[in-house]
Backbone of each chain as ProteinMPNN parsed JSONL, in Angstrom:
{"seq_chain_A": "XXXXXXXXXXXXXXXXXXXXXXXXXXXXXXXXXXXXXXXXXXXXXXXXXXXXXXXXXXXXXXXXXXXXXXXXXXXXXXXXXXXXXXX", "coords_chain_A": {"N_chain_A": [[27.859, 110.842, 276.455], [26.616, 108.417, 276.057], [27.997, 106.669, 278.376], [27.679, 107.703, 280.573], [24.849, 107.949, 280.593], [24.518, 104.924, 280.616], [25.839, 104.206, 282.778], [23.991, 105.536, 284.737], [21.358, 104.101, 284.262], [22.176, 101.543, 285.527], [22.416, 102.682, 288.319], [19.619, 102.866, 287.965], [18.44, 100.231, 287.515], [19.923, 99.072, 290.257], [18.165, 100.336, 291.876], [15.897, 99.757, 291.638], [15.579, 97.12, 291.995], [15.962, 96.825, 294.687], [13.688, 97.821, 295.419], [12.301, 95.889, 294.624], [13.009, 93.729, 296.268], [11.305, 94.876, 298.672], [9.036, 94.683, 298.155], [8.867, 91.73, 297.639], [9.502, 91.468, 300.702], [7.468, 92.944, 302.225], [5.048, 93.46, 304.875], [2.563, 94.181, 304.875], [-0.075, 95.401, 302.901], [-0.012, 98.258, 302.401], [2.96, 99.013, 302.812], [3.26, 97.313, 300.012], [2.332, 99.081, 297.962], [3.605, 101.243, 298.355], [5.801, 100.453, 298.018], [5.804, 99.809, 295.61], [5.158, 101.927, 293.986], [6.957, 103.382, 293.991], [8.66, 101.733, 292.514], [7.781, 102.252, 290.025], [8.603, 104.751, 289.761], [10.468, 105.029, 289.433], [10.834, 102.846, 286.843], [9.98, 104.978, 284.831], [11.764, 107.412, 285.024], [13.401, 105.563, 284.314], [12.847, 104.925, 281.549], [13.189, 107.69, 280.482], [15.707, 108.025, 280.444], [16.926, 105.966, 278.978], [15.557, 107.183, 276.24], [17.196, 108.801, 276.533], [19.66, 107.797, 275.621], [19.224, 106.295, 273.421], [18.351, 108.509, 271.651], [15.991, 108.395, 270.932], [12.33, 109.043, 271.016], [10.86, 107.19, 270.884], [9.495, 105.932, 273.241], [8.712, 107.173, 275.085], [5.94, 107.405, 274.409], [5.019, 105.342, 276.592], [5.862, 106.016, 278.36], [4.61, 108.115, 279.546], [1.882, 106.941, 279.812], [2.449, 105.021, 281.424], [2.985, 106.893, 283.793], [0.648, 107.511, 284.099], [-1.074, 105.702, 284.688], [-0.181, 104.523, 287.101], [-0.615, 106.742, 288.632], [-3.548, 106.063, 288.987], [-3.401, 103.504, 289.347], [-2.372, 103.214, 292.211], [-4.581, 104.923, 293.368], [-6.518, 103.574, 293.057], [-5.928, 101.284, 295.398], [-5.495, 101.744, 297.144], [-8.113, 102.795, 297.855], [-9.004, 100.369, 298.059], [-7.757, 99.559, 300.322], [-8.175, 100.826, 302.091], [-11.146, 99.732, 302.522], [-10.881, 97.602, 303.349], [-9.205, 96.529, 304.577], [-5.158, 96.437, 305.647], [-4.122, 93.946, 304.544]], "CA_chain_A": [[26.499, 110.654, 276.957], [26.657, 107.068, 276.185], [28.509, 106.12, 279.003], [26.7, 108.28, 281.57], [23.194, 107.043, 280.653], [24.882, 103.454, 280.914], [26.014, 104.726, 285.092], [22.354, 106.096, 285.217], [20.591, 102.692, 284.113], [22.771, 101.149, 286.506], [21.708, 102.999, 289.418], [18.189, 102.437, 288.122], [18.311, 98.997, 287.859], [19.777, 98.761, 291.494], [17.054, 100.973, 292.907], [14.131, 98.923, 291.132], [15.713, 95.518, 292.5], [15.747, 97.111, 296.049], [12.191, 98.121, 295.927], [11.462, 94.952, 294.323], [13.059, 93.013, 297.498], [11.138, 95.05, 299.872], [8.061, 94.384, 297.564], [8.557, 90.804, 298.012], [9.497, 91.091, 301.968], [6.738, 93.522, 302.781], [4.151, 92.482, 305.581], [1.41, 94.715, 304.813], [-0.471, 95.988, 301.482], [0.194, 99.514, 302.512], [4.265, 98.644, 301.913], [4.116, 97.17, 298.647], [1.606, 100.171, 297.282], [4.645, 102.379, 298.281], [7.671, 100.267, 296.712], [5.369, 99.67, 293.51], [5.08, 103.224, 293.389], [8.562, 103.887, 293.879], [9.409, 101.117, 291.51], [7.065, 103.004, 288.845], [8.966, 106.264, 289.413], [12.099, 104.239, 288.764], [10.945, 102.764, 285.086], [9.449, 106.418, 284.239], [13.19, 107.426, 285.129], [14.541, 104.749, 282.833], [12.511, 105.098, 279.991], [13.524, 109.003, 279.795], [17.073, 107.976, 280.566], [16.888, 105.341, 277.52], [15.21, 107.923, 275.57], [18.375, 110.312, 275.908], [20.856, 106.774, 275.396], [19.656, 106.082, 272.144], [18.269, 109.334, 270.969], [14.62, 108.336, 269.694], [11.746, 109.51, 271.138], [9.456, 106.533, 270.923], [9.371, 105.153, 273.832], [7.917, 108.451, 275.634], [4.191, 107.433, 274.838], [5.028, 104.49, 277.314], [6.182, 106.616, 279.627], [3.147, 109.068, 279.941], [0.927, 105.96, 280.347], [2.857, 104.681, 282.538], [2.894, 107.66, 284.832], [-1.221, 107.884, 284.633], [-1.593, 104.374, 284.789], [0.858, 104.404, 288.089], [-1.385, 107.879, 289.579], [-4.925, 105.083, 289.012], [-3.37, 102.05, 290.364], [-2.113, 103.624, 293.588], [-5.648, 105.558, 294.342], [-7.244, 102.456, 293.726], [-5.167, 100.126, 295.957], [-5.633, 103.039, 298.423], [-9.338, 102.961, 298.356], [-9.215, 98.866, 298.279], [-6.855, 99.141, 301.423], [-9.289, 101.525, 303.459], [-12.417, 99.414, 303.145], [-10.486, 96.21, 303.573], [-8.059, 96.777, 306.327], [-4.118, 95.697, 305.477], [-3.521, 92.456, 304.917]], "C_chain_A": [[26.16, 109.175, 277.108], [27.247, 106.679, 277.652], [27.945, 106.576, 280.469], [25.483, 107.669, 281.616], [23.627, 105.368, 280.923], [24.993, 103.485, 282.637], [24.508, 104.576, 285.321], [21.641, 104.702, 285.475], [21.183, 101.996, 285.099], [22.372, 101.142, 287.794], [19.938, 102.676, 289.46], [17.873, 101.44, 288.579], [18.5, 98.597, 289.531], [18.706, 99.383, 292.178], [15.93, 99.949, 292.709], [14.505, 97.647, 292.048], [15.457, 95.746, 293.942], [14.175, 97.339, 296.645], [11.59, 96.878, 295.47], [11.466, 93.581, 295.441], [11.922, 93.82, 298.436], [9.592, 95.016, 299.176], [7.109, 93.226, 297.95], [8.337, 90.535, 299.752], [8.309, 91.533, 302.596], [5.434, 92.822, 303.463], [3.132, 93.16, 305.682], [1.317, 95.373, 303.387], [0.045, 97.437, 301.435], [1.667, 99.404, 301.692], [4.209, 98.56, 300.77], [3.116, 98.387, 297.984], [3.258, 101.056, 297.447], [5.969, 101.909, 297.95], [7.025, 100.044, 295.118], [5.451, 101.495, 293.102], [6.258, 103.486, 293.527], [9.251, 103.416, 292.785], [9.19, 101.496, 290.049], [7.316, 104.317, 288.502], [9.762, 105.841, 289.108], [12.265, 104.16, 287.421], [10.789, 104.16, 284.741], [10.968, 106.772, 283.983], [13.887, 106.878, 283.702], [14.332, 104.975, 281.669], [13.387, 106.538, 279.324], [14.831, 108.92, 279.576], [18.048, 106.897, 278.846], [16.634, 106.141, 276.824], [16.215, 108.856, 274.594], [19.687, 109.411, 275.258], [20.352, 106.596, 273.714], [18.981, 107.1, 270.986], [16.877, 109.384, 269.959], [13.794, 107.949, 270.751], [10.04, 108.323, 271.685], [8.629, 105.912, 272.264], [8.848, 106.11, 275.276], [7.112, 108.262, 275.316], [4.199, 106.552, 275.955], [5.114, 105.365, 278.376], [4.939, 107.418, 280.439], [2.217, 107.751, 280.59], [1.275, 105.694, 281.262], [2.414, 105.691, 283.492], [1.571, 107.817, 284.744], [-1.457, 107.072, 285.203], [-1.201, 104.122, 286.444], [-0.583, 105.142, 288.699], [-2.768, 106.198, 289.973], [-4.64, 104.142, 289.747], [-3.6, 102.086, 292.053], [-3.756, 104.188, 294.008], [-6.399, 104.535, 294.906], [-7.269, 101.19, 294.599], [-5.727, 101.209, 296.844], [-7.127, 102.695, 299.029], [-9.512, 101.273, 298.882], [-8.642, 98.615, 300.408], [-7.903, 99.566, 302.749], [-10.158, 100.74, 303.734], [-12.026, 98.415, 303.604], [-9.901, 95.837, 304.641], [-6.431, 95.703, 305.329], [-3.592, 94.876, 305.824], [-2.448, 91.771, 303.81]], "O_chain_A": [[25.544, 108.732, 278.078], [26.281, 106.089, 278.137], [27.821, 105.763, 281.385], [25.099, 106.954, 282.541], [22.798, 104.684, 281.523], [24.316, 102.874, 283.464], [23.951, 103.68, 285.955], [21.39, 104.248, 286.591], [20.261, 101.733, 285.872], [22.042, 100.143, 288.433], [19.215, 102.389, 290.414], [17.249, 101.291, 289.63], [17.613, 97.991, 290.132], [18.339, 98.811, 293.205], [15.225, 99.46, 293.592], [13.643, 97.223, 292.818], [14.747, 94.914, 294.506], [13.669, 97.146, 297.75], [10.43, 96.659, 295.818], [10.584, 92.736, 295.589], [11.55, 92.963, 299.238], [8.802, 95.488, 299.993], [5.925, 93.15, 298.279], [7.474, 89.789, 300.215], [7.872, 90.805, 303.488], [4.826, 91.897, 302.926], [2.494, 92.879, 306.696], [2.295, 95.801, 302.775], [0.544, 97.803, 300.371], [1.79, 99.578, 300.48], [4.837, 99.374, 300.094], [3.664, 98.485, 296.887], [3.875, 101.386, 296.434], [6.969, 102.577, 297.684], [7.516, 100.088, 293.99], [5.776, 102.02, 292.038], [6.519, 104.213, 292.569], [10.095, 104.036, 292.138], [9.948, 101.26, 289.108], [6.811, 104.991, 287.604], [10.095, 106.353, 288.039], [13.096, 104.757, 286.736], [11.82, 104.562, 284.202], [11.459, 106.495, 282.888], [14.471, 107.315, 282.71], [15.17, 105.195, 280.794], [13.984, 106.613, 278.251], [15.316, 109.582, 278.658], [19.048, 107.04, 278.142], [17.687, 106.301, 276.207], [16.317, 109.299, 273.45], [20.564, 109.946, 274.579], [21.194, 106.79, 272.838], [18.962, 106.82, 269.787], [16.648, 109.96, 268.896], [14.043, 106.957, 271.435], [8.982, 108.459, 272.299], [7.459, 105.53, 272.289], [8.668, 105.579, 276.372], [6.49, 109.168, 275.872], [3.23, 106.849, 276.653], [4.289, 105.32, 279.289], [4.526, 107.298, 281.592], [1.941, 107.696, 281.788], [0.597, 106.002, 282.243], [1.382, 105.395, 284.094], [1.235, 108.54, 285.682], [-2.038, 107.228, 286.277], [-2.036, 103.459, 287.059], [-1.506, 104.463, 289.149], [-2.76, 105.516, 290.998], [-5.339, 103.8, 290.702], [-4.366, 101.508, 292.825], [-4.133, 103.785, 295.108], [-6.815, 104.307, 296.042], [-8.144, 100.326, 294.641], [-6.927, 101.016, 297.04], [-7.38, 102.414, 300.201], [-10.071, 100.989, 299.942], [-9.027, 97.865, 301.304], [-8.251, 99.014, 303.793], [-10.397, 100.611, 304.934], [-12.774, 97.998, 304.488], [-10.136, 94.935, 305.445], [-6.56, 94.69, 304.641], [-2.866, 94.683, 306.8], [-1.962, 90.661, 304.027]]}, "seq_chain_B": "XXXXXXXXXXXXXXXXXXXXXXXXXXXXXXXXXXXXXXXXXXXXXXXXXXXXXXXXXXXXXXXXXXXXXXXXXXXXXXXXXXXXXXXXXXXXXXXXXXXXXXXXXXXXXXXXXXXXXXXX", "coords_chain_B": {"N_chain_B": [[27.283, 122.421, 274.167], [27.72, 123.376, 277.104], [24.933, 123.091, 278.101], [24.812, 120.321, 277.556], [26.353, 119.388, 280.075], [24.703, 120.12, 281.657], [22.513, 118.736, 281.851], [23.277, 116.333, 281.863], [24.286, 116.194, 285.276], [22.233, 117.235, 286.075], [20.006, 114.379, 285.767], [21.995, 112.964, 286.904], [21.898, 113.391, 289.373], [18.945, 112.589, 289.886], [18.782, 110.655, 289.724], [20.889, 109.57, 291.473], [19.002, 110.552, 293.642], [17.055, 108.622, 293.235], [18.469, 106.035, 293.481], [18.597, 106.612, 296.514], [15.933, 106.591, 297.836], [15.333, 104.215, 297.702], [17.19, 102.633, 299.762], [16.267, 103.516, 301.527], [13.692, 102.415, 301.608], [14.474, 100.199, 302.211], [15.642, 100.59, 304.95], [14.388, 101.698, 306.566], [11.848, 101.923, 309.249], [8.932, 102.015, 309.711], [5.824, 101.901, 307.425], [5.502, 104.916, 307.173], [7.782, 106.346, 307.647], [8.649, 105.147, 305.777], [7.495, 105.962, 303.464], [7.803, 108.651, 303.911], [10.725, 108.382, 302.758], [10.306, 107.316, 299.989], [8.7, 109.435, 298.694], [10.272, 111.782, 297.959], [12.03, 111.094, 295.271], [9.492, 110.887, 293.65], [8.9, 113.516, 292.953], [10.914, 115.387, 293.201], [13.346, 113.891, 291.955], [12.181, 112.664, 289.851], [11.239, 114.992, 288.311], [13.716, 116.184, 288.067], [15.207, 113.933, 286.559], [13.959, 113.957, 284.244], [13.549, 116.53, 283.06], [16.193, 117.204, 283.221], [16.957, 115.259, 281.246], [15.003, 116.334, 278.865], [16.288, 118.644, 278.143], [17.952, 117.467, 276.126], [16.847, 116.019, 274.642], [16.507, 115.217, 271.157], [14.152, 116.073, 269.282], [10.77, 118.625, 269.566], [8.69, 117.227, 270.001], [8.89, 115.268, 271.97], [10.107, 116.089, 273.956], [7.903, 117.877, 275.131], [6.601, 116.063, 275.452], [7.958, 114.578, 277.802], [7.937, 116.78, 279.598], [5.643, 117.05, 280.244], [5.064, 114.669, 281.866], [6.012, 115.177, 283.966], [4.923, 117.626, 285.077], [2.698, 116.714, 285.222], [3.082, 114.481, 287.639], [3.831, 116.22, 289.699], [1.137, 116.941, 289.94], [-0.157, 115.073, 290.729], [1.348, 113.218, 292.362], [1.486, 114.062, 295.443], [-1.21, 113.724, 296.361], [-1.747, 110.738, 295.434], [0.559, 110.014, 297.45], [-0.879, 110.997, 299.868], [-3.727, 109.529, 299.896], [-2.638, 106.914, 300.502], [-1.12, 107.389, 302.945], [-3.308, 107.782, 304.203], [-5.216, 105.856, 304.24], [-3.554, 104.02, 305.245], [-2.741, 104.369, 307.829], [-5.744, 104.263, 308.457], [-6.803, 101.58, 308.51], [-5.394, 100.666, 310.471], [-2.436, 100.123, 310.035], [0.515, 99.268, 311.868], [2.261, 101.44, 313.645], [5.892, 101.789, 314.229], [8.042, 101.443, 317.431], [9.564, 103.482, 317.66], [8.341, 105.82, 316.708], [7.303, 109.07, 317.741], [5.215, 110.837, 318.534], [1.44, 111.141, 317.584], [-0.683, 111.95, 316.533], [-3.302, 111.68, 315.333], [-4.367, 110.042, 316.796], [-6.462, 110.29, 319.219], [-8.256, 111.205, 317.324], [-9.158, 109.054, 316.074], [-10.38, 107.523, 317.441], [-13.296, 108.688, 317.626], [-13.948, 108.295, 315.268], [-14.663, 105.715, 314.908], [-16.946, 104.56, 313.976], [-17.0, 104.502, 311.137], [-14.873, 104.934, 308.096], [-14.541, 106.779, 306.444], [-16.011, 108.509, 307.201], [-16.667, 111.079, 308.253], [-15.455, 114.135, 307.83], [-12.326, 115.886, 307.2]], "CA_chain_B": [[28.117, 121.779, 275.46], [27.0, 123.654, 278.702], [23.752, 122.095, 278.376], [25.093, 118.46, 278.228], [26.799, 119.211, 281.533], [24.027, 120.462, 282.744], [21.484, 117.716, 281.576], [24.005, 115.265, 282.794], [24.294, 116.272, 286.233], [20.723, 116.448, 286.542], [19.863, 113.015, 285.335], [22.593, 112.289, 287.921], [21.41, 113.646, 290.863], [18.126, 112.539, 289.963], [19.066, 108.646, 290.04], [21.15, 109.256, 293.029], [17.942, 110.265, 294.443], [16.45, 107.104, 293.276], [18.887, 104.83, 294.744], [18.589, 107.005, 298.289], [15.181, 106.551, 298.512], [15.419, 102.55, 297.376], [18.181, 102.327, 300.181], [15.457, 104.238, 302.736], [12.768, 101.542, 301.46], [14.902, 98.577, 303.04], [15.763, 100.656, 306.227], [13.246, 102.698, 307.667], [11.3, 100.943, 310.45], [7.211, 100.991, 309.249], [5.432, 102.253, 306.171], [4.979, 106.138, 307.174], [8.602, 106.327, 307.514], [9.221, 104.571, 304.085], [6.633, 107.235, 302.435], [8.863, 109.898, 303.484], [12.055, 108.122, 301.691], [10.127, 107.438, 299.058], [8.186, 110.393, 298.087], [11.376, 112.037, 297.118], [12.053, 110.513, 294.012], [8.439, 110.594, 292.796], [8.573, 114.896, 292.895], [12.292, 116.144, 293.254], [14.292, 113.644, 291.681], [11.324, 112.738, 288.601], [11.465, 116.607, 287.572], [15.541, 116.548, 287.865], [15.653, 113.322, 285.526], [12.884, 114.07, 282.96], [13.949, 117.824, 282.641], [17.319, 116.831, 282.476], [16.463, 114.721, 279.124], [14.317, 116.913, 277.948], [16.812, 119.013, 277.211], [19.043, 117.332, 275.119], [16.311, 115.121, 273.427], [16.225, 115.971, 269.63], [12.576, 117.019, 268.69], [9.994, 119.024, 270.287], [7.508, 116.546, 270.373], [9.556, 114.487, 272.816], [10.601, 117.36, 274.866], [6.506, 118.272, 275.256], [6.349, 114.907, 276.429], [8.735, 114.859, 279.407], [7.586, 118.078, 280.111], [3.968, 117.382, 280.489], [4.96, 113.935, 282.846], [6.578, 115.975, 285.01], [3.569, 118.142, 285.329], [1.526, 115.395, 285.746], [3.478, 114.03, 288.37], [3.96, 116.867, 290.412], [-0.014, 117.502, 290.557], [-0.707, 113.664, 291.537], [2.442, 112.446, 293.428], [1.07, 114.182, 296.53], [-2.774, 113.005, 296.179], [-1.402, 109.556, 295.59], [0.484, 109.878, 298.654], [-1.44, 111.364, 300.652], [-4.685, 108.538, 299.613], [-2.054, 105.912, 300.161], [-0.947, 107.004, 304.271], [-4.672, 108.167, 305.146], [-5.651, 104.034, 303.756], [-2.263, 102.955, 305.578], [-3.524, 104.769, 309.327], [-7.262, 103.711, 308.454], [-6.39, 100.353, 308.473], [-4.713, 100.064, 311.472], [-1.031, 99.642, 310.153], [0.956, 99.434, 313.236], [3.325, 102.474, 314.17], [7.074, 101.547, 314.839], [8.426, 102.055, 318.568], [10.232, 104.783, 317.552], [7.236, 106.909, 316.984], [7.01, 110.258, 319.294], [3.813, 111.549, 318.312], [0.67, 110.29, 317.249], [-1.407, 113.239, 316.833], [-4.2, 111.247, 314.898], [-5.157, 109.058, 318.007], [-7.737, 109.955, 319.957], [-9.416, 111.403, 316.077], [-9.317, 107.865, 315.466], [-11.686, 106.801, 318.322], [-14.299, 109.535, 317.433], [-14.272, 107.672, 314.155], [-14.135, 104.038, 314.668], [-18.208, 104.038, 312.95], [-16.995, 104.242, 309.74], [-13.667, 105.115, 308.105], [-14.795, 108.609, 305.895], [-18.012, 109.086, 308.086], [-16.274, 112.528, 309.196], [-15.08, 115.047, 306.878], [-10.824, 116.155, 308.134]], "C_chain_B": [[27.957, 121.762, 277.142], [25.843, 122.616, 278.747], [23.586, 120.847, 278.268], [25.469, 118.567, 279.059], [25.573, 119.156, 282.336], [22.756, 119.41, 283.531], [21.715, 116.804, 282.199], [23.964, 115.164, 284.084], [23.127, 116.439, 286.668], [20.043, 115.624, 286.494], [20.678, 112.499, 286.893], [21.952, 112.37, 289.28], [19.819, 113.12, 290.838], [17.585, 111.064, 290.532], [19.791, 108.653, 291.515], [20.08, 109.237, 293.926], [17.119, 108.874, 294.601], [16.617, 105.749, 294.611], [18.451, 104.832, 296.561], [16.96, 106.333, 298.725], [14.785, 104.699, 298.499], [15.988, 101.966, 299.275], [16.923, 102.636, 301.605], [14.364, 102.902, 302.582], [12.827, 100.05, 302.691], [14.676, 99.193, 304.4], [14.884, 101.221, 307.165], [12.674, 101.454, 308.086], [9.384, 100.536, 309.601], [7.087, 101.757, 307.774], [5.088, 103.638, 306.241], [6.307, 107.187, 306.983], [9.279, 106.116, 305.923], [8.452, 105.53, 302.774], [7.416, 108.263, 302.992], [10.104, 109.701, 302.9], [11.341, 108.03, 300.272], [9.166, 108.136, 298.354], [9.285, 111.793, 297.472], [11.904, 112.216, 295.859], [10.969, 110.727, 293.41], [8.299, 112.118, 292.567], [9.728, 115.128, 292.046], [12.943, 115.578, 292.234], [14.023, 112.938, 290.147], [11.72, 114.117, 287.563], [12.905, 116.488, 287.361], [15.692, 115.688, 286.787], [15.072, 113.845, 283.662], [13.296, 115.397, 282.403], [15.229, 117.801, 281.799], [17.381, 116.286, 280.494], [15.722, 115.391, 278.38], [15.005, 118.171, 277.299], [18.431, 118.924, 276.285], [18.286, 116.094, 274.326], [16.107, 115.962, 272.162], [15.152, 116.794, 269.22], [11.77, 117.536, 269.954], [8.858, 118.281, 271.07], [8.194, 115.66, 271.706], [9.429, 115.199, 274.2], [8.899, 117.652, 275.856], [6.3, 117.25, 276.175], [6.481, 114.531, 278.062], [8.285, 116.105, 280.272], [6.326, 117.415, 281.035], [3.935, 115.983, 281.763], [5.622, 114.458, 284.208], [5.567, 117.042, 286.005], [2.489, 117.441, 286.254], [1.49, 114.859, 287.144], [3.764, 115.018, 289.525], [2.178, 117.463, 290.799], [-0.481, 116.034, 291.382], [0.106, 112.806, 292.722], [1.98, 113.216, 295.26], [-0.244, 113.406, 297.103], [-2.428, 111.964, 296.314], [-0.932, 109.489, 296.987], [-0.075, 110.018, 299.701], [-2.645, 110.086, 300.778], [-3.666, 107.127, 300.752], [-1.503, 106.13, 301.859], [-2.15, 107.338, 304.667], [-5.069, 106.679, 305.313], [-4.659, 103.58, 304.802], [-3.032, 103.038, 307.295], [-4.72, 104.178, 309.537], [-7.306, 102.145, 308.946], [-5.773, 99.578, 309.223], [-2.973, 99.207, 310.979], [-0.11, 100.251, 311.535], [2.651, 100.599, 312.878], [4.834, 101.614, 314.107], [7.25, 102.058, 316.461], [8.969, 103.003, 318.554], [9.262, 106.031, 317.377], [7.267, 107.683, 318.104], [5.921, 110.527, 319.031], [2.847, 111.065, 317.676], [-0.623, 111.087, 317.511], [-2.985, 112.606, 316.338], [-5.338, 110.705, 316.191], [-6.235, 108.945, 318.696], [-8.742, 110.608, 318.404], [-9.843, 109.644, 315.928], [-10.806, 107.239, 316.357], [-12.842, 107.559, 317.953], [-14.881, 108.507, 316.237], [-14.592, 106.604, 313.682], [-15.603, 103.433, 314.095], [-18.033, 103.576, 311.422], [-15.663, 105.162, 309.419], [-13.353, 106.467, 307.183], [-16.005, 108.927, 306.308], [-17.787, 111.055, 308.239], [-15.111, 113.365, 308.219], [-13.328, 115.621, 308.397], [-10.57, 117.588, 307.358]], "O_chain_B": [[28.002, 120.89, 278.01], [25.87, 121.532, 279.33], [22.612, 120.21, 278.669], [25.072, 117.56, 279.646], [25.352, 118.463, 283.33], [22.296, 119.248, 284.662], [20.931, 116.269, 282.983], [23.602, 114.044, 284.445], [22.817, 115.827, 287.69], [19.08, 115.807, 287.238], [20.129, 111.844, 287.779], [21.603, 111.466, 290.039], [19.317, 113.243, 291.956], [16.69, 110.591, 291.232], [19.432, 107.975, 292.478], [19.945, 108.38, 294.799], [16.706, 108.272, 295.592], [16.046, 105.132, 295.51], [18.184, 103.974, 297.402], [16.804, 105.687, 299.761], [14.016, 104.152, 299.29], [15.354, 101.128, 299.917], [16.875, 101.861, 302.56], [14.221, 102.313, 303.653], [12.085, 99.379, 303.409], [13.805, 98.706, 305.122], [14.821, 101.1, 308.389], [12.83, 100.329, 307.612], [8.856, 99.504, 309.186], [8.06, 102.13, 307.118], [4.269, 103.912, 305.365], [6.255, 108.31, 306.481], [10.092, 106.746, 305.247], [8.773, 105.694, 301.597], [7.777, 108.962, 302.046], [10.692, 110.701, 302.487], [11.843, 108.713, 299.38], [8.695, 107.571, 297.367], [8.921, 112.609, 296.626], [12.204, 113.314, 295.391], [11.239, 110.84, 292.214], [7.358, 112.257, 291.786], [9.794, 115.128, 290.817], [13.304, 116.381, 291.375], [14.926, 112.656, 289.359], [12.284, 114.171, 286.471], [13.254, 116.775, 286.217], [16.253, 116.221, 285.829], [15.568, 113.98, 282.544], [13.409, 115.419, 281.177], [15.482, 118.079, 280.627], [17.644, 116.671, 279.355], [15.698, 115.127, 277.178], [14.593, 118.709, 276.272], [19.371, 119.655, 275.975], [18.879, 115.333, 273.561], [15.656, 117.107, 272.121], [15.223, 117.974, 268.878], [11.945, 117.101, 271.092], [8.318, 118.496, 272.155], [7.314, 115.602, 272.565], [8.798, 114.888, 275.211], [8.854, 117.611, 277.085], [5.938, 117.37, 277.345], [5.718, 114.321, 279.005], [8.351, 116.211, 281.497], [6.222, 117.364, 282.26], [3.018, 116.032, 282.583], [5.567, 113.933, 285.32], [5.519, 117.164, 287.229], [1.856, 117.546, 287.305], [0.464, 114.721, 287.811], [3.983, 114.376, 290.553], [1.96, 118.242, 291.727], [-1.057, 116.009, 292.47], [-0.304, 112.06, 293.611], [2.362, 112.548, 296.221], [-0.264, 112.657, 298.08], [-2.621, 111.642, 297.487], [-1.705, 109.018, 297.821], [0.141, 109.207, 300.602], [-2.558, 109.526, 301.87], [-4.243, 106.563, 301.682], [-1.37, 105.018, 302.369], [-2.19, 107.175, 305.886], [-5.25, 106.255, 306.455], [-5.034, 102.535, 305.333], [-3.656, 102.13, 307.845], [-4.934, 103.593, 310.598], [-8.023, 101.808, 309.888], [-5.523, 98.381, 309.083], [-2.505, 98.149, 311.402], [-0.119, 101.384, 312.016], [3.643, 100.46, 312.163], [4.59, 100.438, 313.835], [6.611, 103.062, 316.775], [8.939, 103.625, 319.616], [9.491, 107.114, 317.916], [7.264, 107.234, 319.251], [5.415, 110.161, 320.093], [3.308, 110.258, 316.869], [-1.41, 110.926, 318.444], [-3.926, 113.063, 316.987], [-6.537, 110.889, 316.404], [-6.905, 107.927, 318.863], [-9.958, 110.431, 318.463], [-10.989, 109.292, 315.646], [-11.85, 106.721, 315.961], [-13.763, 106.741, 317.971], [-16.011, 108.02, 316.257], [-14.8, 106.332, 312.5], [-15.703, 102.248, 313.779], [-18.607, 102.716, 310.753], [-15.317, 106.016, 310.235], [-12.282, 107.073, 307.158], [-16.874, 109.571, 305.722], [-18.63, 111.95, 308.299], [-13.957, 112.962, 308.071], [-13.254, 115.681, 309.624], [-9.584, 118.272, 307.631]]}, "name": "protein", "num_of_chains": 2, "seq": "XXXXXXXXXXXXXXXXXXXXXXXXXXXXXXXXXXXXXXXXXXXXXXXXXXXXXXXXXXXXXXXXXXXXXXXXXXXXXXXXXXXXXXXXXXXXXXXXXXXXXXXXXXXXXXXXXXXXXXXXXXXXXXXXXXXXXXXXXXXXXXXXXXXXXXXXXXXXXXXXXXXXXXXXXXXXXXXXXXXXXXXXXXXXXXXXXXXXXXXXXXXXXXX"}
């Protein structure tokens, strides 16, 4: 299992760095709302994937927050984006 | 034993999804495009990882945990998206040339007073 969850993190890490380039390249707010949120399904991912690597549990309250905290950010970037126009 | 295979290979496929939709992030052309690579991962390939671990984490309380973000995430990951291309259209983010259809378009002119004046 060790060595699998080590692959896994792996792939995480490259996904997060990819959304974190197209984070930085992106030419409208809309974009980076949808690689932050991608990049926030990524950690969620990792944490559970850490979780199962070293077998303790703790690091699942982070995770929950995270994933609420993620749902709030995005609505409210959403609503910011509508009245504002993407810039 | 079964159920480390099984855990395993769903963890796996769950990250492969990851990467795919990372890989879709760079290439797709605008941002309506890039919400269908990356809404993927935030349903399908969330539930495949989190499930996965949840069952081969030790205690219940853990297990409850993963469970219940999975939940979570499968009632809001649409809403979010959905908020997040209605704001993107509102806003006048520009189409790609590749676009065929553009069914919104003439709603848009009806609307151009105000940007939730008109119930959809």
């Amino acid at each position: 299992m060790i060595l699998l969850t080590s692959v896994l993190l792996g792939l995480l890490v490259l996904s997060a760095a990819l959304c974190l380039l197209r984070i930085l390249r992106a030419r409208s707010l809309p974009d980076r709302i949808v690689a932050l949120d991608t990049m926030l399904v990524v950690v969620v991912c990792g944490i559970a994937v850490g979780a199962v690597r070293s077998g303790s549990g703790v690091f699942l309250d982070v995770m929950v927050v995270a994933a609420l905290l993620g749902f709030t950010g995005t609505t409210l970037v959403a609503r910011f984006v509508e009245r504002r126009g993407a810039r | 034993m079964i159920i480390d295979v099984l855990a395993g290979v769903m963890m796996a496929v769950g990250c492969l999804l990851a990467v795919v939709a990372a890989i879709g992030l760079q290439r797709f052309p605008d941002v309506f495009a890039r919400m269908h690579a990356a809404t993927k991962p935030a349903t399908l390939g969330l539930a495949l990882v989190l499930l996965g671990a949840a069952l081969v984490v030790p205690d219940p309380g853990s297990r409850a945990k993963l469970v219940l973000v999975v939940v979570f995430q499968l009632l809001t990951a649409p809403v979010g998206s959905h908020l997040v291309g209605r704001a993107a259209y509102h806003a006048g983010t520009e189409l790609s040339e590749q676009t065929v259809v553009d069914e919104l378009a003439d709603v848009e002119l009806d609307q151009a007073r105000g940007p939730s004046s008109q119930p959809r």
